[in-house]
CHARMM-style PDB file with segment names, atoms N, HN, CA, C and O in Angstrom:
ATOM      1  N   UNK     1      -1.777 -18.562  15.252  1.00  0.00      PROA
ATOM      2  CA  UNK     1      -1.487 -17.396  16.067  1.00  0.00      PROA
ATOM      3  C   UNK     1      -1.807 -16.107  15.292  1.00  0.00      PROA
ATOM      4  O   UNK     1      -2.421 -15.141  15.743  1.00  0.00      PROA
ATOM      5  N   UNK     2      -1.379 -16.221  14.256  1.00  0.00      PROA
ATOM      6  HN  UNK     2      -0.880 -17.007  13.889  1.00  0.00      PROA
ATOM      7  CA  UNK     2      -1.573 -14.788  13.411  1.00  0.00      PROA
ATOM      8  C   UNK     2      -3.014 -14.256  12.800  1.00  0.00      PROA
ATOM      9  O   UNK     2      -3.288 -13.173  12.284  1.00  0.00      PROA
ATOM     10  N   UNK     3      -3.973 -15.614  13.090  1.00  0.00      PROA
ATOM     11  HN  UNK     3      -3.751 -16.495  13.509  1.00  0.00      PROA
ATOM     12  CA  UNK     3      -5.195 -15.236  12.715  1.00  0.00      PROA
ATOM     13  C   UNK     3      -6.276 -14.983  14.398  1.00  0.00      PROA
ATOM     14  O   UNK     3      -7.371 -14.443  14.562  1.00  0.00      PROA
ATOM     15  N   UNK     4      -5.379 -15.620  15.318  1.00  0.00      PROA
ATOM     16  HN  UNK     4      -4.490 -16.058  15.184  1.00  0.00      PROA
ATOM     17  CA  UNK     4      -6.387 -14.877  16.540  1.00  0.00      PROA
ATOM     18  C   UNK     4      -5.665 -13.095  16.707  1.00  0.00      PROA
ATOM     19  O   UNK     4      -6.281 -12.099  17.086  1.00  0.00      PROA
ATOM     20  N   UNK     5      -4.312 -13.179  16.310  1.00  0.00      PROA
ATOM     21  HN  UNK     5      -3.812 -13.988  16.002  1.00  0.00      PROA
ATOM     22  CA  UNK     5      -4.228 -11.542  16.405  1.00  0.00      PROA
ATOM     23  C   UNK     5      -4.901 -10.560  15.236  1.00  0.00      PROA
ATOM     24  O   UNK     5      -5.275  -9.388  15.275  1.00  0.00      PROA
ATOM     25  N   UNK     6      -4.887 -11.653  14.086  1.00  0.00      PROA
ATOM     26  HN  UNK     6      -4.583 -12.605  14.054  1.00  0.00      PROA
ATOM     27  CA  UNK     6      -6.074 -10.480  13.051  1.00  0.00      PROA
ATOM     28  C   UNK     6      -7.428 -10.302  14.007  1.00  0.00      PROA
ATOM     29  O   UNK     6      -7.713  -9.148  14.328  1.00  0.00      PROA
ATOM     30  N   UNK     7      -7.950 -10.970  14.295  1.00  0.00      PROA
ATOM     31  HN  UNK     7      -7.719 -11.907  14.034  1.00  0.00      PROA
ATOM     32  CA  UNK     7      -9.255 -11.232  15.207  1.00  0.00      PROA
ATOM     33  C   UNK     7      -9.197  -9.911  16.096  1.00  0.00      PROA
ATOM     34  O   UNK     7      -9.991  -8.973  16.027  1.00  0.00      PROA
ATOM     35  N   UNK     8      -8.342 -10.001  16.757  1.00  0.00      PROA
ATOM     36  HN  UNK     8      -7.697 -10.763  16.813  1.00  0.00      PROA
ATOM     37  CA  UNK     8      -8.534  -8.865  18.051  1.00  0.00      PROA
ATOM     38  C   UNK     8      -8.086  -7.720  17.373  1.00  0.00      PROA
ATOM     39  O   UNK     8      -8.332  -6.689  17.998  1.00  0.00      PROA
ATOM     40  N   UNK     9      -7.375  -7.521  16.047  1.00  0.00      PROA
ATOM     41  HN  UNK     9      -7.175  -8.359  15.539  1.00  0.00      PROA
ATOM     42  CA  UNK     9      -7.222  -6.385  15.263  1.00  0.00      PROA
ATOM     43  C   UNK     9      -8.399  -5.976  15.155  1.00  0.00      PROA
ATOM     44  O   UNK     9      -8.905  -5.186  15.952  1.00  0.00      PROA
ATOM     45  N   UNK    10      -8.937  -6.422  14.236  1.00  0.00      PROA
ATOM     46  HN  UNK    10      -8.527  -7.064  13.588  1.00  0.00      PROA
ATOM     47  CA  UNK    10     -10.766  -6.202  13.569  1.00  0.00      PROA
ATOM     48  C   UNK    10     -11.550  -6.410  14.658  1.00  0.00      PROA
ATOM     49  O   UNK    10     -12.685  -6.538  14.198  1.00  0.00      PROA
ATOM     50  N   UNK    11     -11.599  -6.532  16.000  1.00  0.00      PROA
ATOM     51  HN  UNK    11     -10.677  -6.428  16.374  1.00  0.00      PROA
ATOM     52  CA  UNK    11     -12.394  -6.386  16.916  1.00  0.00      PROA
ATOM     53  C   UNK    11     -12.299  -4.919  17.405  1.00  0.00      PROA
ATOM     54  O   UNK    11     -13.181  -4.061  17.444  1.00  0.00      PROA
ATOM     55  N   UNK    12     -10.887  -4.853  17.796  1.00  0.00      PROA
ATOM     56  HN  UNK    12     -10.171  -5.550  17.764  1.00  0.00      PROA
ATOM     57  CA  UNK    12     -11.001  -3.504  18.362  1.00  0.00      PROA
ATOM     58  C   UNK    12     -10.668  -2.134  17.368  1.00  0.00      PROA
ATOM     59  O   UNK    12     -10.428  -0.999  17.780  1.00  0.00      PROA
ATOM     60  N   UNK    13     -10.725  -2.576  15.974  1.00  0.00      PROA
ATOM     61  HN  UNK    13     -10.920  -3.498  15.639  1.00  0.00      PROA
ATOM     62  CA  UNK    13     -10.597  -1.475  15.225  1.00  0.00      PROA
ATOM     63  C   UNK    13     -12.055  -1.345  14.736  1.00  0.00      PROA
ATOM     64  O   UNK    13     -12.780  -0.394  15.025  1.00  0.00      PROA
ATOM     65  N   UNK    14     -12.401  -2.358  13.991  1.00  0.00      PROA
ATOM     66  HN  UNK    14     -11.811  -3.130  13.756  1.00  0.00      PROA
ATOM     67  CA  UNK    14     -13.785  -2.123  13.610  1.00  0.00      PROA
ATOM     68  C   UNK    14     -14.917  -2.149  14.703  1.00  0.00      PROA
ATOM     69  O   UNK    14     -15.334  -1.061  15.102  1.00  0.00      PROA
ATOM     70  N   UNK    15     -15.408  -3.225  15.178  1.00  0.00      PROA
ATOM     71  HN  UNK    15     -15.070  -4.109  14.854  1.00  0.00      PROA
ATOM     72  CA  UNK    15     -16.247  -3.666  16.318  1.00  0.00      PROA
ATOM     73  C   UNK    15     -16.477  -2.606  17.229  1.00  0.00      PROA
ATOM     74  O   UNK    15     -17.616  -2.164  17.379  1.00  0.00      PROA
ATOM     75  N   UNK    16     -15.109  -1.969  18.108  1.00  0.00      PROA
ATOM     76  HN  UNK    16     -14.184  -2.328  17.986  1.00  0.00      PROA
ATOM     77  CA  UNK    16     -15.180  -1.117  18.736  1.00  0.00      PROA
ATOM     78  C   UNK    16     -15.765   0.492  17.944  1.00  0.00      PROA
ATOM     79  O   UNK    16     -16.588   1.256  18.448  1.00  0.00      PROA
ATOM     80  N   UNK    17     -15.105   0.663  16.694  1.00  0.00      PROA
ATOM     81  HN  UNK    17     -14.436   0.042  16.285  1.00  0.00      PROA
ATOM     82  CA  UNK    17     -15.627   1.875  16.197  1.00  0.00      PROA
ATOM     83  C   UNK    17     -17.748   1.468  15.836  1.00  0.00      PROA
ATOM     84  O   UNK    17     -18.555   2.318  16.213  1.00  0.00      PROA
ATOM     85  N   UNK    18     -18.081   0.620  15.378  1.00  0.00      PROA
ATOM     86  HN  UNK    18     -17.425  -0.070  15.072  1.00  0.00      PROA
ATOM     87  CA  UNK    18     -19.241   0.587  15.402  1.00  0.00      PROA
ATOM     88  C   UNK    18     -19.944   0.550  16.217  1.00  0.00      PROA
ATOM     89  O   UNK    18     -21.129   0.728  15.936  1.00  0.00      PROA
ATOM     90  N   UNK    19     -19.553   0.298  17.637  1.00  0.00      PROA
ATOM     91  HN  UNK    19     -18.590   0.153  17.865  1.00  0.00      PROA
ATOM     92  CA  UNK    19     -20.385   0.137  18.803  1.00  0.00      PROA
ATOM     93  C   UNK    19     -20.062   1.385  19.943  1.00  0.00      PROA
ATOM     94  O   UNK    19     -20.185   1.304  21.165  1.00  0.00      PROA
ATOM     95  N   UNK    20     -19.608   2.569  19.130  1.00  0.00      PROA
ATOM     96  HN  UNK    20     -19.508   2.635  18.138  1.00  0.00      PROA
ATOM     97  CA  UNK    20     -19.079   3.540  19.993  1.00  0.00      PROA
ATOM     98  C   UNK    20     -19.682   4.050  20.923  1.00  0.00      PROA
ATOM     99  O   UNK    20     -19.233   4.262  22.049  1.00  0.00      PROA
ATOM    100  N   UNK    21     -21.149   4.375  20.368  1.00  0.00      PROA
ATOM    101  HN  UNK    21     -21.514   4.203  19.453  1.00  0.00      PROA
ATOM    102  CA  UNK    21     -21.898   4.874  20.937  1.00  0.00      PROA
ATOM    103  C   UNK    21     -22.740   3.858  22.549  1.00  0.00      PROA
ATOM    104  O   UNK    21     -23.099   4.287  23.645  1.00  0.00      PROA
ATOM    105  N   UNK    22     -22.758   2.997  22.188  1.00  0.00      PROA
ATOM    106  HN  UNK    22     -22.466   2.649  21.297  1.00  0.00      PROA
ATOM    107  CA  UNK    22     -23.258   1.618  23.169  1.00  0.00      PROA
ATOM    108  C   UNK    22     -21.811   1.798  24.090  1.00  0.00      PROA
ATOM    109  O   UNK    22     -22.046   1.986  25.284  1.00  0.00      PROA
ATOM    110  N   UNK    23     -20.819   1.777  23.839  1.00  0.00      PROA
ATOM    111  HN  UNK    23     -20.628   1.624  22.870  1.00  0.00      PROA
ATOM    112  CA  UNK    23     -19.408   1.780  24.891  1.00  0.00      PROA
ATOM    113  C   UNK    23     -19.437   2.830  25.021  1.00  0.00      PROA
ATOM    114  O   UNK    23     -18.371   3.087  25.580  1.00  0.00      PROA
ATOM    115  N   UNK    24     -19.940   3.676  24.890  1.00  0.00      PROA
ATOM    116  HN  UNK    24     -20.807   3.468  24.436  1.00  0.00      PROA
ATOM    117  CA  UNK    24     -19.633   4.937  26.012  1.00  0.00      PROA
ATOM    118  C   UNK    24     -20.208   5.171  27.042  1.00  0.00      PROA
ATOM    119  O   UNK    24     -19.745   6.059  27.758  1.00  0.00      PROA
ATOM    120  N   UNK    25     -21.379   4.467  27.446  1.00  0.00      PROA
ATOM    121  HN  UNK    25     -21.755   3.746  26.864  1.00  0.00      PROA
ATOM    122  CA  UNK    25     -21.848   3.946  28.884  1.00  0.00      PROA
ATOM    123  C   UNK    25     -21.151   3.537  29.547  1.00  0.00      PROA
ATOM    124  O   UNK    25     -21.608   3.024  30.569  1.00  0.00      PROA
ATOM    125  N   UNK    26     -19.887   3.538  29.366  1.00  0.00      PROA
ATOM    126  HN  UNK    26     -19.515   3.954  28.537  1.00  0.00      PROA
ATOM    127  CA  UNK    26     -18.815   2.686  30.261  1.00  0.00      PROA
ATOM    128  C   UNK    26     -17.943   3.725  29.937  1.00  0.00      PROA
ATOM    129  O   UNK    26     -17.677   4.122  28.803  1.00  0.00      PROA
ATOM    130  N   UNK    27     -17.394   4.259  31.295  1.00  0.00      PROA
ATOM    131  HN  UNK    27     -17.610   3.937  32.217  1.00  0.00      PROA
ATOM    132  CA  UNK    27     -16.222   5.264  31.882  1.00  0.00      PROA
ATOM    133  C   UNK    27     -14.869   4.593  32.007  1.00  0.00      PROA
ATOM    134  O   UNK    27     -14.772   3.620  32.755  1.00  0.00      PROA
ATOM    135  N   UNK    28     -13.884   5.007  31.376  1.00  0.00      PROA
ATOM    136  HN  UNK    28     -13.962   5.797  30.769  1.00  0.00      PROA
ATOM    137  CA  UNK    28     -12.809   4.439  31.694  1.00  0.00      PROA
ATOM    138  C   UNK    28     -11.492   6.114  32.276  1.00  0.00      PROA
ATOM    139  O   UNK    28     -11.177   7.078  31.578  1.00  0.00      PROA
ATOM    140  N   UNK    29     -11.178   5.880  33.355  1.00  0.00      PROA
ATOM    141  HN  UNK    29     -11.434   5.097  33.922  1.00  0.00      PROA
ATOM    142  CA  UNK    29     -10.612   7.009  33.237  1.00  0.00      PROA
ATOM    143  C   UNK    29     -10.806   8.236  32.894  1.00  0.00      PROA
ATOM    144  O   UNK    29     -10.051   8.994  32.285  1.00  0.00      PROA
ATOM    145  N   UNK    30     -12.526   8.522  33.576  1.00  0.00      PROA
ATOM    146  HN  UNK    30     -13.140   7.906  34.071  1.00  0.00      PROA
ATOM    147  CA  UNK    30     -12.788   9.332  33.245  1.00  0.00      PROA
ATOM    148  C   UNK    30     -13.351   9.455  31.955  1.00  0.00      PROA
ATOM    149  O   UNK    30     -14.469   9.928  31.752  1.00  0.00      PROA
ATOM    150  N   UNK    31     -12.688   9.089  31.197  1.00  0.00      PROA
ATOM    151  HN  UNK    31     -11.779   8.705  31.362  1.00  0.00      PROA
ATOM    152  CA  UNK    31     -13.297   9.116  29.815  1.00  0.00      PROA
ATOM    153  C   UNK    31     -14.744   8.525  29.494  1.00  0.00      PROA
ATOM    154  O   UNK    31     -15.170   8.235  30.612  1.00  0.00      PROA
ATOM    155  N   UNK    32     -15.770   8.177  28.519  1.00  0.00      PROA
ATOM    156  HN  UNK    32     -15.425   8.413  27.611  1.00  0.00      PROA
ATOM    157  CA  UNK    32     -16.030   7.484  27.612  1.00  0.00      PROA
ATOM    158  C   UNK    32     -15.730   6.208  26.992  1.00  0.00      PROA
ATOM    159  O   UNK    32     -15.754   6.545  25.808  1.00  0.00      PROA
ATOM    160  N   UNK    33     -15.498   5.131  26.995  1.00  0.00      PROA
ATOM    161  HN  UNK    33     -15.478   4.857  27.957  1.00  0.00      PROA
ATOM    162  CA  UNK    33     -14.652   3.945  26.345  1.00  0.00      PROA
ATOM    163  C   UNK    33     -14.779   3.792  24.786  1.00  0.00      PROA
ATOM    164  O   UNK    33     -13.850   3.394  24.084  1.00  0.00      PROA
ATOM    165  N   UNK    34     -16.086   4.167  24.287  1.00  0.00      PROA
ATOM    166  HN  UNK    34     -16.841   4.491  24.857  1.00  0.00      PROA
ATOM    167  CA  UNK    34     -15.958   4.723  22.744  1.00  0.00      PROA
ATOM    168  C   UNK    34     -14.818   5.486  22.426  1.00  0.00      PROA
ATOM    169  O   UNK    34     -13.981   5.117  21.602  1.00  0.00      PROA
ATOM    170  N   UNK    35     -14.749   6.786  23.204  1.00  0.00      PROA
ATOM    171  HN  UNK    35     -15.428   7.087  23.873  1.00  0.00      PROA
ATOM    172  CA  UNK    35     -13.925   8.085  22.769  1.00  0.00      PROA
ATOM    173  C   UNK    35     -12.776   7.733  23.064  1.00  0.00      PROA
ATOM    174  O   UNK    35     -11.837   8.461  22.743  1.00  0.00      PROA
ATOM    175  N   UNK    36     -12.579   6.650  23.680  1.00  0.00      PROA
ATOM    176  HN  UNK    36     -13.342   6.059  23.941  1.00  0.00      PROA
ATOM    177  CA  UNK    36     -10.968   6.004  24.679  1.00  0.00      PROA
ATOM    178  C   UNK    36     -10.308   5.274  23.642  1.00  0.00      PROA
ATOM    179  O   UNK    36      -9.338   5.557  22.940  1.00  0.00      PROA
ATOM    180  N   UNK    37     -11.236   4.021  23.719  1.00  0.00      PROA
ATOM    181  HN  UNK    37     -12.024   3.791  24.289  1.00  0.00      PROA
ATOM    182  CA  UNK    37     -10.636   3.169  22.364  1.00  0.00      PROA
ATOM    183  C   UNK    37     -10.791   3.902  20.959  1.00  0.00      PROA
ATOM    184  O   UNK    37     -10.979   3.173  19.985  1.00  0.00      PROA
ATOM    185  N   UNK    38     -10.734   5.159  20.786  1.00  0.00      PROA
ATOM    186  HN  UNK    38     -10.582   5.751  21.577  1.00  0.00      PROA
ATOM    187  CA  UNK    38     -10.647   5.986  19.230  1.00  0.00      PROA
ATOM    188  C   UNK    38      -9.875   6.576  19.649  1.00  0.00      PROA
ATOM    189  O   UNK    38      -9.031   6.899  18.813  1.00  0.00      PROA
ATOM    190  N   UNK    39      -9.646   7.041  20.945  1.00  0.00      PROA
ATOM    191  HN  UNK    39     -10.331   6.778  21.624  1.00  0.00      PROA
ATOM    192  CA  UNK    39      -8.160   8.465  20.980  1.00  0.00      PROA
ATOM    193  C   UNK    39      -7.593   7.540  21.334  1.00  0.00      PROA
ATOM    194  O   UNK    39      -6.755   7.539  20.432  1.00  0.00      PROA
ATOM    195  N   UNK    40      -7.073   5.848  22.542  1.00  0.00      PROA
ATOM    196  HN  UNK    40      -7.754   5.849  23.275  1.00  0.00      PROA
ATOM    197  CA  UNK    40      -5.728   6.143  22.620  1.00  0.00      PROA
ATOM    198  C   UNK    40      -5.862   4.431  22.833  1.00  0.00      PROA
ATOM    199  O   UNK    40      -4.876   3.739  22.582  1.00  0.00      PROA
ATOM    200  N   UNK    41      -6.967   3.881  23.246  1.00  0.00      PROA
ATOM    201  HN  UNK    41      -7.768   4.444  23.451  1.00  0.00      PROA
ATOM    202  CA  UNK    41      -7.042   2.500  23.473  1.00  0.00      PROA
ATOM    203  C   UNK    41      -6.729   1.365  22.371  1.00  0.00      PROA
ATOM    204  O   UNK    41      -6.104   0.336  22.630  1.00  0.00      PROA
ATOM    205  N   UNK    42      -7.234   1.686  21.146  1.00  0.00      PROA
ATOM    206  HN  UNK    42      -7.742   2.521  20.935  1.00  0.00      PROA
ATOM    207  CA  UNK    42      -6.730   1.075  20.073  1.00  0.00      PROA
ATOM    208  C   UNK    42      -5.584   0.903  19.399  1.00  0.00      PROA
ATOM    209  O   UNK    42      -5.240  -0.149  18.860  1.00  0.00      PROA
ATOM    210  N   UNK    43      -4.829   2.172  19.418  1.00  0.00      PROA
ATOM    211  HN  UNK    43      -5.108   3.026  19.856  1.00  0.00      PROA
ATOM    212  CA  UNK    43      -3.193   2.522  19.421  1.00  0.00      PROA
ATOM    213  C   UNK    43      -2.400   1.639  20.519  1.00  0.00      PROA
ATOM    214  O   UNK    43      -1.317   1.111  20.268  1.00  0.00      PROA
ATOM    215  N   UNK    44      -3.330   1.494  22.273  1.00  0.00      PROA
ATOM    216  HN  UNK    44      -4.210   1.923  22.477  1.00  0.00      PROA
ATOM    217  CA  UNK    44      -2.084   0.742  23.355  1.00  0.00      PROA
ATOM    218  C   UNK    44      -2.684  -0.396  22.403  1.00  0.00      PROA
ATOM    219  O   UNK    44      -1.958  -0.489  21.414  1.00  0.00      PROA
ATOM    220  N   UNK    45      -3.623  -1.184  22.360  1.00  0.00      PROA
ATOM    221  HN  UNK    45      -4.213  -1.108  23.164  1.00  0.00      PROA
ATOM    222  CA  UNK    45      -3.654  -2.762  21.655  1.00  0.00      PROA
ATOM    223  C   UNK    45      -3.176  -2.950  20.431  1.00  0.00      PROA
ATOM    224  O   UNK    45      -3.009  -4.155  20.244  1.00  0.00      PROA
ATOM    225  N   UNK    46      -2.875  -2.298  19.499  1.00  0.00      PROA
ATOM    226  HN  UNK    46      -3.011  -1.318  19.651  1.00  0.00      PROA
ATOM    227  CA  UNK    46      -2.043  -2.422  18.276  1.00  0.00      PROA
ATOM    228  C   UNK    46      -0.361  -2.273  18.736  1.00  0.00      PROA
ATOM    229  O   UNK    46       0.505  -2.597  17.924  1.00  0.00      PROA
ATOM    230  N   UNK    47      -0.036  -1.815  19.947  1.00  0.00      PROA
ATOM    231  HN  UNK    47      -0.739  -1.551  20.607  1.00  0.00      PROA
ATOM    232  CA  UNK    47       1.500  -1.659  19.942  1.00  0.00      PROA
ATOM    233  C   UNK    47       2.019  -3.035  20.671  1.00  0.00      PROA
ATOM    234  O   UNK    47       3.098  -3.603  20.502  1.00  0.00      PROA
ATOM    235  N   UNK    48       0.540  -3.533  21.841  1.00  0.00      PROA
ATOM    236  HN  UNK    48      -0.336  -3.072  21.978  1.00  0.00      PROA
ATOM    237  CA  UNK    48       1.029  -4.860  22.328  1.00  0.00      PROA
ATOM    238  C   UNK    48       0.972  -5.959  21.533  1.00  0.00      PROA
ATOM    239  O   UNK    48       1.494  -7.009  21.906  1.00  0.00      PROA
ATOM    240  N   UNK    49       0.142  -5.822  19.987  1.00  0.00      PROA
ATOM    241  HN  UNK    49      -0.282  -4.969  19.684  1.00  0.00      PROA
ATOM    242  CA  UNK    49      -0.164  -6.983  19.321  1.00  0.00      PROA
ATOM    243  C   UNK    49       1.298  -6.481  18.487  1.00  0.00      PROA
ATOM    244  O   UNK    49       2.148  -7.314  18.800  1.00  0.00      PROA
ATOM    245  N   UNK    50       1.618  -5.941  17.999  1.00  0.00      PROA
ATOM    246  HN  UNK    50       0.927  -5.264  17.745  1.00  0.00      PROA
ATOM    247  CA  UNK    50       2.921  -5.747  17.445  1.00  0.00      PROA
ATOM    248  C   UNK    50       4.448  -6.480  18.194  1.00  0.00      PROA
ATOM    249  O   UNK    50       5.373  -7.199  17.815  1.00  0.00      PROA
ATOM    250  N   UNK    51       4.073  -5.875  19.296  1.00  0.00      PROA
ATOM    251  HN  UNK    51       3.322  -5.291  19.603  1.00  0.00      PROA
ATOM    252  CA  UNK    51       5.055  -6.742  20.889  1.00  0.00      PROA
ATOM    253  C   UNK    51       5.456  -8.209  20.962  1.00  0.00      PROA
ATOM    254  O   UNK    51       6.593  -8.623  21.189  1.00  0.00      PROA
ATOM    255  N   UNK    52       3.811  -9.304  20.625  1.00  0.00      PROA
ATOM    256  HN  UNK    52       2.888  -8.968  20.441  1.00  0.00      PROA
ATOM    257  CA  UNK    52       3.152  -9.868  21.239  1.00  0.00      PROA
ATOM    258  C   UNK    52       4.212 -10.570  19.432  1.00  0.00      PROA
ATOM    259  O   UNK    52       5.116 -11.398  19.324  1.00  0.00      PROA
ATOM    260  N   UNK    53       3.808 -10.101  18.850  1.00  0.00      PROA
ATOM    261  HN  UNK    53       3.073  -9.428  18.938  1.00  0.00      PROA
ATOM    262  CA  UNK    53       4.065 -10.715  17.014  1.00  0.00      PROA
ATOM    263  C   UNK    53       5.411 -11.360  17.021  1.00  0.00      PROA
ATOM    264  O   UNK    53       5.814 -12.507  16.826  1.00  0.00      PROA
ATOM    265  N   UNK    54       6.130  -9.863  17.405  1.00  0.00      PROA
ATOM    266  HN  UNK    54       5.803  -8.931  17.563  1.00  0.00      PROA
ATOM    267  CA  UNK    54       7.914  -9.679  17.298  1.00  0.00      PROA
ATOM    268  C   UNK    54       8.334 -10.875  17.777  1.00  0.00      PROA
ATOM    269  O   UNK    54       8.886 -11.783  17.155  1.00  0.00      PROA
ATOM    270  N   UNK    55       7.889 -10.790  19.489  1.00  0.00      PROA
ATOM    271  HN  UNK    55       7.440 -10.052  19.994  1.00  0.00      PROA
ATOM    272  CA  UNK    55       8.022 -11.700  19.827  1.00  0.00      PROA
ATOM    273  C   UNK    55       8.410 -13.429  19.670  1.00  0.00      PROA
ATOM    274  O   UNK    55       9.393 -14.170  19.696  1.00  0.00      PROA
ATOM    275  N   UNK    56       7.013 -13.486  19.503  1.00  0.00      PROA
ATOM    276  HN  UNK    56       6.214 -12.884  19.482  1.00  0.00      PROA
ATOM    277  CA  UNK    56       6.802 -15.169  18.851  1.00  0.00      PROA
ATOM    278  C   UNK    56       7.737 -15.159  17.761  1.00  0.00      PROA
ATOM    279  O   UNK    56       8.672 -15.951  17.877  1.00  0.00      PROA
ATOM    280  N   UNK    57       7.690 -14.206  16.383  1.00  0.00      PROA
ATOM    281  HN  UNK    57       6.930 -13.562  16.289  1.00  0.00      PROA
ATOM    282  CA  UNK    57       8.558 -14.648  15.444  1.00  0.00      PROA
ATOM    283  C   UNK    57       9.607 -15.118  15.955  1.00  0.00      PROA
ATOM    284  O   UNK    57       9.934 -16.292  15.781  1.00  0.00      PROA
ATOM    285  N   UNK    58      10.543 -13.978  16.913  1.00  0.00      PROA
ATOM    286  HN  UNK    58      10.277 -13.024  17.054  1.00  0.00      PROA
ATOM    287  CA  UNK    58      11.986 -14.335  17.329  1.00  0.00      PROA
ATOM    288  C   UNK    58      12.272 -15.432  17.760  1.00  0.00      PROA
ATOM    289  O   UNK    58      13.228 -16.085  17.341  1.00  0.00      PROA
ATOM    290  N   UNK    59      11.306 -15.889  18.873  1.00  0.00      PROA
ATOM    291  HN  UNK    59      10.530 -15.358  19.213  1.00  0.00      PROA
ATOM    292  CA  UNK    59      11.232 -17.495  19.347  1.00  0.00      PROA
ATOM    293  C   UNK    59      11.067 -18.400  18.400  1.00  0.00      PROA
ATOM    294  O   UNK    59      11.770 -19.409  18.462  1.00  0.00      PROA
ATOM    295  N   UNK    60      10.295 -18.281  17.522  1.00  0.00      PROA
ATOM    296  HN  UNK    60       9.725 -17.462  17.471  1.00  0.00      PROA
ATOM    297  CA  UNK    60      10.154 -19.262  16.034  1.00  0.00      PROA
ATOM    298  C   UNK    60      11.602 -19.270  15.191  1.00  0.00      PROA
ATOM    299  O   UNK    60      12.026 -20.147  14.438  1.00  0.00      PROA
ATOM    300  N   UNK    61      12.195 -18.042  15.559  1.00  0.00      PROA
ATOM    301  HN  UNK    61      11.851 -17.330  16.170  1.00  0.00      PROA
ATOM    302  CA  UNK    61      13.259 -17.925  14.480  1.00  0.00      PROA
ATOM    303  C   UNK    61      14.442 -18.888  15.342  1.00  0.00      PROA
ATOM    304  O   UNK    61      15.415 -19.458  14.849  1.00  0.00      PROA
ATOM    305  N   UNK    62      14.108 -18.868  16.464  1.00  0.00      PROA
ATOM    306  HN  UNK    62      13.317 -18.405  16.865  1.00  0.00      PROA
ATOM    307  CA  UNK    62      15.190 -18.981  17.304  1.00  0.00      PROA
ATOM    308  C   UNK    62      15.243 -21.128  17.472  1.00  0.00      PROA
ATOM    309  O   UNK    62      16.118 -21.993  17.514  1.00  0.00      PROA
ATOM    310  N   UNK    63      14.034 -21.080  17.503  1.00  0.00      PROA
ATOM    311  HN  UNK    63      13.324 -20.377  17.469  1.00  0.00      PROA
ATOM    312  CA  UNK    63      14.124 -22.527  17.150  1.00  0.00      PROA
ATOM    313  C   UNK    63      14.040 -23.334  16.237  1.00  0.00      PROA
ATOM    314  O   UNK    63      14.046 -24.562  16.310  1.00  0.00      PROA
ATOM    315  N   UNK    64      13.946 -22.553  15.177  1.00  0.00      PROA
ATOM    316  HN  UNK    64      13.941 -21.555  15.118  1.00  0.00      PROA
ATOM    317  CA  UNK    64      14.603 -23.539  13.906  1.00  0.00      PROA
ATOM    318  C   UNK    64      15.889 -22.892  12.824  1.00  0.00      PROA
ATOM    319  O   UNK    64      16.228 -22.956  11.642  1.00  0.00      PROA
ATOM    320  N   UNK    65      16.295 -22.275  14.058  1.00  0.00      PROA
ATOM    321  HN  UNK    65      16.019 -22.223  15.018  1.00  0.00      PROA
ATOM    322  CA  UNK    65      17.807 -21.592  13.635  1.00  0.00      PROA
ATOM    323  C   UNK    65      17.880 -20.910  12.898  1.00  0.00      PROA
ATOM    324  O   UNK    65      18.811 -21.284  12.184  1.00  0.00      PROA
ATOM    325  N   UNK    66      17.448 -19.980  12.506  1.00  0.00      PROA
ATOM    326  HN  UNK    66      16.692 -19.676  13.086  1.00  0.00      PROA
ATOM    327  CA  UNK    66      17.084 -18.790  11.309  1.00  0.00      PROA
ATOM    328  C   UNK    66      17.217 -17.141  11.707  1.00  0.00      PROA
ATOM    329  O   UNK    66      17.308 -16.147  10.986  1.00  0.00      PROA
ATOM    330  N   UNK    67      17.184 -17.324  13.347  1.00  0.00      PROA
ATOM    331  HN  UNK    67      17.110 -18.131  13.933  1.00  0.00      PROA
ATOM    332  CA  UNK    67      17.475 -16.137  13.895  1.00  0.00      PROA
ATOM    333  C   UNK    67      18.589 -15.123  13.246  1.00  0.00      PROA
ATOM    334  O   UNK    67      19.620 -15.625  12.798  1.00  0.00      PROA
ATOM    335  N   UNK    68      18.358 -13.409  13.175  1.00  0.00      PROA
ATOM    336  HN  UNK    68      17.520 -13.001  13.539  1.00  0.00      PROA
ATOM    337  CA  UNK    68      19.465 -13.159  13.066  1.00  0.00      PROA
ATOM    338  C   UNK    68      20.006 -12.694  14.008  1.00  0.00      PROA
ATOM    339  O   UNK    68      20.957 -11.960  13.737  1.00  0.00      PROA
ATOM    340  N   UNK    69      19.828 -12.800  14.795  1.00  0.00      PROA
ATOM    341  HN  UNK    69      19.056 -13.396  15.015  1.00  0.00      PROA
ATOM    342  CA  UNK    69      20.796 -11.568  16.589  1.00  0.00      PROA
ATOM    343  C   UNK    69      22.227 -12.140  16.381  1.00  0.00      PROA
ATOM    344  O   UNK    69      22.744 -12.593  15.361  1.00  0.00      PROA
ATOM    345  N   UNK    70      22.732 -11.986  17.673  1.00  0.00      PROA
ATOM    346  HN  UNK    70      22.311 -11.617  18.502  1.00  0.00      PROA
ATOM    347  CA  UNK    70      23.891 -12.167  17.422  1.00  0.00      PROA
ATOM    348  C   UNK    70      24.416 -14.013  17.931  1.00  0.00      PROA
ATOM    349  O   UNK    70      23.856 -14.601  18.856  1.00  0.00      PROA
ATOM    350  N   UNK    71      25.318 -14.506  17.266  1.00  0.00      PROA
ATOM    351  HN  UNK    71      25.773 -14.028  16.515  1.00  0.00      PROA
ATOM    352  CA  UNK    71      25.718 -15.397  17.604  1.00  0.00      PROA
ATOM    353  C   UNK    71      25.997 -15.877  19.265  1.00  0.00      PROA
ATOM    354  O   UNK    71      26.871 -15.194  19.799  1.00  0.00      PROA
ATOM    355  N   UNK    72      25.625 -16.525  19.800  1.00  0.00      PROA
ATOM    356  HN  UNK    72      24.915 -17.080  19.366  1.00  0.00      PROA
ATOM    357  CA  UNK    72      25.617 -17.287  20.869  1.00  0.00      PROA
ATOM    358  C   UNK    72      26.868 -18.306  21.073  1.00  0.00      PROA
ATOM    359  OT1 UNK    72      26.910 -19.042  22.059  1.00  0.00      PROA
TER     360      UNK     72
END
């Protein structure tokens, strides 16, 4: 799991910054999709892969009893 979310890290951080110019043929909201994924698109996919992380850990934590929340 943690190496398909490095994957889509380095896709849309690097990949996307090198191909800026080629994605900006594509409008998103008006925008550019180069200029999108550098002002605000890369920031929403780093906060859902962060989401997406928390997540799973807690469920991992939660099934082999290691969790800390609160007692149940």
């Amino acid at each position: 799991m943690t190496g398909i979310l490095l994957f889509i890290w380095f896709v849309v951080t690097f990949v996307a910054s090198f191909y800026a110019r080629e994605l900006n043929s594509v409008v998103i909201l008006g925008f550019p999709l180069g200029f999108y994924m550098g002002a605000q698109g890369s920031l929403v996919v780093y906060v859902l892969i962060i989401w997406y992380y928390a997540r799973y850990m807690n469920k991992l934590d939660q099934e082999y009893g290691v969790h800390e929340g609160e007692d149940d």
